[in-house]
C-alpha positions as CSV (number, residue, x, y, z in Angstrom):
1,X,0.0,0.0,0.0
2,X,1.1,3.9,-0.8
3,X,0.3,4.3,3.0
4,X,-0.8,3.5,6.5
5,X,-3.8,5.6,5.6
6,X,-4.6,3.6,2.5
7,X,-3.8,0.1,4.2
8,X,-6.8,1.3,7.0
9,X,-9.1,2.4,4.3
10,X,-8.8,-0.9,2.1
11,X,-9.0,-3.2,5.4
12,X,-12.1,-0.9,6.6
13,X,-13.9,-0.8,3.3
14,X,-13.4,-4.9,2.7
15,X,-14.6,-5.6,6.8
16,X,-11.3,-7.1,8.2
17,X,-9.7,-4.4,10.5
18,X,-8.6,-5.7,13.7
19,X,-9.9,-4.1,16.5
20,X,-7.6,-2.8,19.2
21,X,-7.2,-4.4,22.2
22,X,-8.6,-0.7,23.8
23,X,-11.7,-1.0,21.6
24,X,-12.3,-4.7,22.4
25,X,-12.5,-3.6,26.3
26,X,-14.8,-0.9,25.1
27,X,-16.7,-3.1,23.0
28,X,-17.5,-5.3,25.7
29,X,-18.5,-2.7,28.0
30,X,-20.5,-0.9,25.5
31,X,-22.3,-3.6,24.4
32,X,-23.9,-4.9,28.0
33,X,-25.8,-1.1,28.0
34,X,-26.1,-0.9,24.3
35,X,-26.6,-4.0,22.2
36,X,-26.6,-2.1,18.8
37,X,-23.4,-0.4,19.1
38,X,-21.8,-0.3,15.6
39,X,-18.3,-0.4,15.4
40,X,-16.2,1.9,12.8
41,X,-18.8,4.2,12.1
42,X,-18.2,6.3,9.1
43,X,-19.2,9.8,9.0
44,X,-18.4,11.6,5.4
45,X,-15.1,9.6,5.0
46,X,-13.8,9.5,8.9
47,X,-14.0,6.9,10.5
48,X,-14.9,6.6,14.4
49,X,-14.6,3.7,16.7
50,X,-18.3,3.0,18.4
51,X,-21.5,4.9,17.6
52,X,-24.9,3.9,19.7
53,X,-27.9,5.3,17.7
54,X,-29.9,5.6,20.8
55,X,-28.0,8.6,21.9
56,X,-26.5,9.9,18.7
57,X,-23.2,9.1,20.3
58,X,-20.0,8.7,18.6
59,X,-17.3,7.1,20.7
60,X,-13.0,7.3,20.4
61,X,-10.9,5.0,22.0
62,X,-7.7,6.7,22.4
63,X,-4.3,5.4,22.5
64,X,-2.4,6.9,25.6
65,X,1.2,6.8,23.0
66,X,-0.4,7.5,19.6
67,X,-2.6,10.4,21.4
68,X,0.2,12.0,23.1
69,X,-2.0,12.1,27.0
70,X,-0.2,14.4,29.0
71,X,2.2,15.7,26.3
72,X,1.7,19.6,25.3
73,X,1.9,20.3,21.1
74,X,5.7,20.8,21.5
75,X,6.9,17.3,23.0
76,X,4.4,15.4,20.1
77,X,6.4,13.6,17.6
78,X,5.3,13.9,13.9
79,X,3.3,11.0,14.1
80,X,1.2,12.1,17.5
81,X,1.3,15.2,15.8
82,X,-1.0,13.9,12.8
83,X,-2.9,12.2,15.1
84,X,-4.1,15.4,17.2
85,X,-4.6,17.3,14.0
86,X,-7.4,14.3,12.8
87,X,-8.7,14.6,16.3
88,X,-9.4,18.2,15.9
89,X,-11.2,17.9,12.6
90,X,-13.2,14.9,13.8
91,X,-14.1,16.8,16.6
92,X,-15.1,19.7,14.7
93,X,-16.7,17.0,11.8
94,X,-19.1,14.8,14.8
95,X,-20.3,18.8,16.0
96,X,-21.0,20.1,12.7
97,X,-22.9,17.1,11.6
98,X,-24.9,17.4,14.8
99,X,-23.2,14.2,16.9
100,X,-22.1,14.1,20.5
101,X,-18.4,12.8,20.7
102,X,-16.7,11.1,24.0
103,X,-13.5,10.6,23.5
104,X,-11.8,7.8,26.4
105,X,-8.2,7.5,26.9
106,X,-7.5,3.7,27.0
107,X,-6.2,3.4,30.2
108,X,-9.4,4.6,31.8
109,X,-11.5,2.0,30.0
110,X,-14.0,0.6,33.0
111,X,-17.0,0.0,33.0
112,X,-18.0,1.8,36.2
113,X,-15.8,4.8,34.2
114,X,-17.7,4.8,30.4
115,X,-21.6,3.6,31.9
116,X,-21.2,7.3,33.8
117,X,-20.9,9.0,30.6
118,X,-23.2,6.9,28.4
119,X,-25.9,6.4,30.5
C-alpha cells in the first residue's frame, strides 16, 4: 500500500480491521448497556470507533502513546502530531454534523468509568 492511511481504508472498506485491544475492552462494556453499538462508524469519510444510535453518540478510543495524553503540542512527535490534527477535525466533523463525541483514553476504560458517561 502507498500508505498507512490507504492500508486502513482498504481493510475498513473490505470488513477485516482488527480491532484494538482498547476497543475490544470498550466493546464489551459498551455492548452490556447498548446492544446495537456499531463499530467503525463512518461519518463523510472519517471513521470513528463505536456509535450507539440511541443517543446519537460517537465514541473514540484513544491510544495513551499515539494520542500523546499528557504531552503539550511541543513534545508530540510527527506521528502524535498527525494524530491530534485528525482529532481536531473529527471533533469539529461529529459537531457540525450534529453528533455528540466522548472521546476515552485507553487506560481509563472501566465500566463503572464509560456507563457514567453513556448512561
Amino acid at each position: 500500500f502507498c500508505s498507512r492511511k490507504c492500508n486502513f481504508a482498504y481493510q475498513v472498506y473490505n470488513g477485516y480491521k482488527i480491532k484494538t485491544k482498547p476497543e475490544l475492552m470498550m466493546e464489551l462494556i459498551l455492548k452490556q448497556y447498548y446492544p446495537n453499538t456499531i463499530y467503525n462508524y463512518e461519518l463523510n469519510g472519517k471513521f470513528y470507533d463505536f456509535y450507539i444510535l440511541e443517543k446519537n453518540l460517537l465514541i473514540e478510543v484513544d491510544g495513551v502513546y499515539w494520542h500523546g495524553k499528557g504531552l503539550k503540542e511541543n513534545e508530540l512527535d510527527k506521528i502524535q502530531k498527525c494524530v491530534r490534527i485528525n482529532d481536531k477535525y473529527k471533533n469539529k466533523l461529529a459537531k457540525e454534523c450534529g453528533y455528540n463525541l466522548l472521546r476515552v483514553w485507553e487506560d481509563e476504560i472501566k465500566d463503572n468509568y464509560v456507563s457514567k458517561y453513556i448512561l
